[in-house]
C-alpha positions as CSV (number, residue, x, y, z in Angstrom):
1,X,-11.1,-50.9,45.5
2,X,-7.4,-51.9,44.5
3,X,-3.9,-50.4,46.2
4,X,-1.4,-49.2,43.7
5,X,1.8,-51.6,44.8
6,X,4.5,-50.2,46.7
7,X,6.4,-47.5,44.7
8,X,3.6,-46.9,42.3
9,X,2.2,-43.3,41.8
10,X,-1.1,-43.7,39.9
11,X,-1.1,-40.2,37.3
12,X,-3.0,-39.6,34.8
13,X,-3.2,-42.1,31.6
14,X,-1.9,-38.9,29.6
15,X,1.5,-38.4,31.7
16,X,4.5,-37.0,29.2
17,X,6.3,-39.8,28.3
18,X,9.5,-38.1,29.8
19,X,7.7,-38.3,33.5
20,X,7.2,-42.6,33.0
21,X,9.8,-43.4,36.2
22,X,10.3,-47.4,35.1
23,X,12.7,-48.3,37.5
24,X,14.9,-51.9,38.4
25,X,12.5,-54.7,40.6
26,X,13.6,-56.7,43.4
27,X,15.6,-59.5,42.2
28,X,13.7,-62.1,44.3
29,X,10.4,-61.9,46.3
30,X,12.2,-61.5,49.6
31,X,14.4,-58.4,48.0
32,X,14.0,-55.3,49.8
33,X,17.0,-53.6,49.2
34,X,15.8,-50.8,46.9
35,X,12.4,-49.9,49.0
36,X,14.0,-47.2,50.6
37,X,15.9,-45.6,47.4
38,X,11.9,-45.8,45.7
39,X,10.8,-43.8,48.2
40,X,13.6,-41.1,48.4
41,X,12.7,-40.9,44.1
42,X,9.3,-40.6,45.1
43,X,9.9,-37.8,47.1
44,X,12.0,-35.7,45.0
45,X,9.3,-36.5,42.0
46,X,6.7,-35.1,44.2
47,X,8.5,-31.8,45.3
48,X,9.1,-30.8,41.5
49,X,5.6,-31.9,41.1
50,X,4.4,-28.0,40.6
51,X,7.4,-27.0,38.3
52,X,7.0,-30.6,35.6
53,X,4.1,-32.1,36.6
54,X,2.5,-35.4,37.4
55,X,4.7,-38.4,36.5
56,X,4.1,-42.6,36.8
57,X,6.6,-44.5,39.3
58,X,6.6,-48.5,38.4
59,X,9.0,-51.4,39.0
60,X,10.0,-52.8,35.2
61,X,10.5,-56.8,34.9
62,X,13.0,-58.8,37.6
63,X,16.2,-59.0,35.9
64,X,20.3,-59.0,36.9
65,X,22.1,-56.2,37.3
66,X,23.9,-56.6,34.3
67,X,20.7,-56.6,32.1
68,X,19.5,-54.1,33.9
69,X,22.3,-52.2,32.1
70,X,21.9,-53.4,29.1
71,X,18.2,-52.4,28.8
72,X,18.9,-49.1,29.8
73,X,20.8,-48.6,26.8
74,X,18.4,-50.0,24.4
75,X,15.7,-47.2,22.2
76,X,12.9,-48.7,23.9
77,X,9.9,-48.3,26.2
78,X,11.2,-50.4,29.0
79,X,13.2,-50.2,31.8
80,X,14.6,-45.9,32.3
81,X,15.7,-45.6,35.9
82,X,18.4,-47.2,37.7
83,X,19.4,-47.1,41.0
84,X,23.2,-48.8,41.7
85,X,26.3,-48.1,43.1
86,X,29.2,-46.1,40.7
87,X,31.4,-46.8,38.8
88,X,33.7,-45.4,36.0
89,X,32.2,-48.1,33.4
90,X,28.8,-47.5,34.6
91,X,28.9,-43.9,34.3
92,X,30.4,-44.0,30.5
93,X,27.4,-46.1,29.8
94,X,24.4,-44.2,31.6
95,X,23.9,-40.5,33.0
96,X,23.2,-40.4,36.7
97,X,23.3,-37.7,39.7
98,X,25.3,-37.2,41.5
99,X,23.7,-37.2,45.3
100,X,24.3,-40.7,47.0
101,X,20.6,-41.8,47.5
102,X,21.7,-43.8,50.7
103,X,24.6,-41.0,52.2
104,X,27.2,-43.8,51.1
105,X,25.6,-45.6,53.9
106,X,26.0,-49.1,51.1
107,X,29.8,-48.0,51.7
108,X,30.3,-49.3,55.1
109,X,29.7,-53.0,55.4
110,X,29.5,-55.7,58.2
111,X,29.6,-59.4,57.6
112,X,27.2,-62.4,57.7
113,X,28.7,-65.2,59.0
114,X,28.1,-68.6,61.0
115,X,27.3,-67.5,64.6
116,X,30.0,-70.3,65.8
117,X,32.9,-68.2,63.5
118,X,32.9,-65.5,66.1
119,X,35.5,-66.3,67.5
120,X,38.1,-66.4,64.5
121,X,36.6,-62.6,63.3
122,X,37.0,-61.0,67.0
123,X,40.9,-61.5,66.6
124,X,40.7,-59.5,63.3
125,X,43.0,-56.4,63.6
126,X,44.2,-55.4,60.4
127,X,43.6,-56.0,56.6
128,X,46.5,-58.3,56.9
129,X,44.4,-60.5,58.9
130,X,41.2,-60.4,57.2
131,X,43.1,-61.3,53.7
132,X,43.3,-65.1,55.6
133,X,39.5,-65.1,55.2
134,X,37.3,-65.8,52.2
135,X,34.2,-63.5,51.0
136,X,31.5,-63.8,49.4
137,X,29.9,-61.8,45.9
138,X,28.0,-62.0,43.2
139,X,29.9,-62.2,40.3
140,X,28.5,-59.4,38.9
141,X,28.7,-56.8,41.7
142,X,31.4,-54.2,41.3
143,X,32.2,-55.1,45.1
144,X,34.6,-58.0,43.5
145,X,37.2,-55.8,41.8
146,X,36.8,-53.8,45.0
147,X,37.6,-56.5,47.3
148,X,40.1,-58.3,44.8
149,X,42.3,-55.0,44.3
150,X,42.4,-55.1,48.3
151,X,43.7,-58.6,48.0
152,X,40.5,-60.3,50.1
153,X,40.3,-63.3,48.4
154,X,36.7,-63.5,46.8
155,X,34.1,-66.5,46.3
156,X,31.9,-65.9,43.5
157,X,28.1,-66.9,43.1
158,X,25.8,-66.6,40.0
159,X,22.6,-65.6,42.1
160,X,22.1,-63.4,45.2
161,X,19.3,-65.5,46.9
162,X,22.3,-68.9,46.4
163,X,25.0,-66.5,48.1
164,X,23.1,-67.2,51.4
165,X,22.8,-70.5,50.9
166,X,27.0,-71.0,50.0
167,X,27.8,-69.1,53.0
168,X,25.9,-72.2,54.9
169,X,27.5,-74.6,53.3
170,X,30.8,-72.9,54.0
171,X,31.8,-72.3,50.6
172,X,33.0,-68.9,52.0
173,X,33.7,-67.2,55.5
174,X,31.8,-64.2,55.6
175,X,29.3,-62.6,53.0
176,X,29.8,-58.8,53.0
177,X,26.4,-56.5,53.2
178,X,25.9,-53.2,53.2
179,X,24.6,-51.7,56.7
180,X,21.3,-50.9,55.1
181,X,21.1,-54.2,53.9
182,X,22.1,-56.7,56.7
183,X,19.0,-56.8,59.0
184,X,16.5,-57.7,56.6
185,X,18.4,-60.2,54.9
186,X,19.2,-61.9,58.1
187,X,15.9,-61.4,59.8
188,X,14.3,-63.2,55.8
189,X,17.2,-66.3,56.6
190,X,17.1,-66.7,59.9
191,X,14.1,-69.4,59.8
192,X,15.7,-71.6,57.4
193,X,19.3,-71.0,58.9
194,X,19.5,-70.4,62.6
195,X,23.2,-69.9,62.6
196,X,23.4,-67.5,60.2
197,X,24.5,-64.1,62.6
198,X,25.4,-60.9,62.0
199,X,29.7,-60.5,62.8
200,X,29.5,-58.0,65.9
201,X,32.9,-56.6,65.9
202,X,34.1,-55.3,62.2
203,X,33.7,-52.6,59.8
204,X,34.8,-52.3,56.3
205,X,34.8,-48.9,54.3
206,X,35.0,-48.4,51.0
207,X,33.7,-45.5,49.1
208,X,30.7,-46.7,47.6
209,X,28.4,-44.0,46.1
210,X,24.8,-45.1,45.3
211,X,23.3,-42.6,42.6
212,X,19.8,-42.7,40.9
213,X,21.0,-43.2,36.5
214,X,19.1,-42.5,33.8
215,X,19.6,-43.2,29.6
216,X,22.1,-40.4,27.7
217,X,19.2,-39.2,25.3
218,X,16.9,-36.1,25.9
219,X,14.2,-37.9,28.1
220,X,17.3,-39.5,29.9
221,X,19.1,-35.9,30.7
222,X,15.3,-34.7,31.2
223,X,14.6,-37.4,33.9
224,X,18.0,-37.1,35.1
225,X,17.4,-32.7,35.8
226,X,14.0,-33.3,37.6
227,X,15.1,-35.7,40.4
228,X,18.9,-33.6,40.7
229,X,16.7,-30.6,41.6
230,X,14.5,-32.9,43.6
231,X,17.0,-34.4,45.0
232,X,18.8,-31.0,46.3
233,X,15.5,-29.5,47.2
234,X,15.5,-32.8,49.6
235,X,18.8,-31.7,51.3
236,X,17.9,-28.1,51.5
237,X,14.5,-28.7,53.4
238,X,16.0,-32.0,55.5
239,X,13.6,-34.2,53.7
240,X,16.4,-36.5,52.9
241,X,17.7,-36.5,56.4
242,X,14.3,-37.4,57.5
243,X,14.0,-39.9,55.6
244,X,17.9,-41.6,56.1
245,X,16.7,-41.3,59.6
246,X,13.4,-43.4,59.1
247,X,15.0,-45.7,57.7
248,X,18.5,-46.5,59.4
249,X,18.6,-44.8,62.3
250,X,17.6,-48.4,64.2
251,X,19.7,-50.2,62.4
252,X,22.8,-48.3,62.6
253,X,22.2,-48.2,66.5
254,X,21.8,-52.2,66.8
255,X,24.9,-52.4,64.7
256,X,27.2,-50.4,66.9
257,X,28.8,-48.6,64.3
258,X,30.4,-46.3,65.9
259,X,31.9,-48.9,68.7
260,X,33.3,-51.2,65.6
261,X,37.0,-51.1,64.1
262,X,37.2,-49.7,61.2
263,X,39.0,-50.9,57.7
264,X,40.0,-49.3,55.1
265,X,40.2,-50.0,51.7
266,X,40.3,-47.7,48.1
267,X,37.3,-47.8,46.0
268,X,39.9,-47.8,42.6
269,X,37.1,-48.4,39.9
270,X,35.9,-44.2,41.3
271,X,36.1,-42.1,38.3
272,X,37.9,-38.9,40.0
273,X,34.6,-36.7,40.1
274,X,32.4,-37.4,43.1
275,X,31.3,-34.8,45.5
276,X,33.0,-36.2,48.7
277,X,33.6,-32.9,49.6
278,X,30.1,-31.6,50.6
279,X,29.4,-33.6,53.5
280,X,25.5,-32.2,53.6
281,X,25.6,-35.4,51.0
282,X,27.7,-38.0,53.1
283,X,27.2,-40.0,56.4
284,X,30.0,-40.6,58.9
285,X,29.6,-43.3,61.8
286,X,30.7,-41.1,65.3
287,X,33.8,-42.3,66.8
């Protein structure tokens, strides 16, 4: 007997076309950035499950983010759900909801770097200081505009797996990653670099809401209403809390979050209207 794959619902071969949940893959073998957001979807498909009915969950074709786009503007039977963080192009383009998937945890980010660096990020006390250093992106992340409108200078790759490898061959200082991110990539790297190390002492915030999107057509707005009142049924019963938990409660204790300093930069690719102010939706590292 065969196991659906992970994220997969197996429904019924007759499931309305509307409830066919084809969402982005990993971008390589190794990617397990989006397992978490699959099963958050999954959850808020199965508690509206009574009111719309059954519904098929499946990864589409591996692709960039840009394509990814792309396809979800094109009248086809393809790729129809999204997950990825905002911004004001993004949301001209496609429909989402509004209810960060991650709390904005994707947001806060730490640094890879080479363990023997240490040193030079420790004496890092303001944005002044960390403008003397060189990050890493892929081109087509919106993180670059972010980074470049704070005046950190930005090396650009054309792959996500290759970004790993240019930070090892110093083609940049430190490769920003999202907290909910980090461990896993460093525990996949480790093996084939030893140095790479997680920078213990810094924290950079920068609004970064993560939102599930979805095609402006009728099955696009009809996708998009089932997982917003999935998604807020989540919240009201602490599902969502339960599951943030799960997920990064460990790593946000091995990172030291709260012990870290903090800096601050402005998010300005934001269109103006993002609930920041329900903080049910948000998470906020102690002091």
């Amino acid at each position: 007997m065969g196991f659906a794959p992970f994220g997969v619902v197996r429904a019924a071969d007759d499931v309305a076309p509307q409830w066919r949940f084809v969402h982005n893959a990993p971008e390589t073998a190794g990617d397990q950035r989006y397992d978490y957001h699959w099963r958050v979807l999954r959850a808020a498909l199965e508690v509206t499950r009574s009111k719309y009915g059954d519904y098929r969950l499946e990864p589409g074709q591996p692709m960039s983010e840009k394509l990814q786009v792309v396809e979800m503007q094109r009248p086809q039977i393809g790729l129809n759900t999204l997950v990825l963080d905002a911004t004001q192009t993004l949301e001209e383009a496609l429909l989402p909801v509004k209810i960060p998937v991650d709390k904005g945890l994707l947001g806060y980010r730490v640094f890879l770097i080479q363990a023997e660096d240490q040193p030079r990020f420790a004496g890092v006390q303001s944005l002044e200081q960390l403008r003397q250093l060189r990050f890493g992106q892929q081109r087509e992340w919106s993180d670059v505009a972010v980074y470049r409108a704070a005046g950190l200078p930005v090396v650009t790759g054309s792959s996500y797996e290759g970004l790993f490898h240019m930070l090892m061959l110093r083609r940049f200082d430190a490769f920003g990653r999202g907290v909910s991110e980090v461990s896993g990539e460093l525990a996949h790297w480790r093996t084939q670099y030893p140095q790479m190390a997680i920078e213990r002492e810094l924290l950079l915030y920068y609004p970064l809401p993560v939102y599930f999107w979805f095609a402006r057509t009728d099955e696009g707005r009809l996708r998009a209403q089932r997982v917003e009142e999935g998604m807020l049924a989540l919240i009201a019963d602490g599902t969502l809390d339960r599951l943030f938990t799960e997920e990064y409660a460990a790593t946000i204790e091995q990172l030291g979050l709260d012990r870290r300093r903090t800096l601050r930069i402005a998010n300005p690719h934001l269109s103006s209207n993002h609930p920041f102010d329900k903080p049910a939706y948000w998470f906020t590292p102690m002091p």
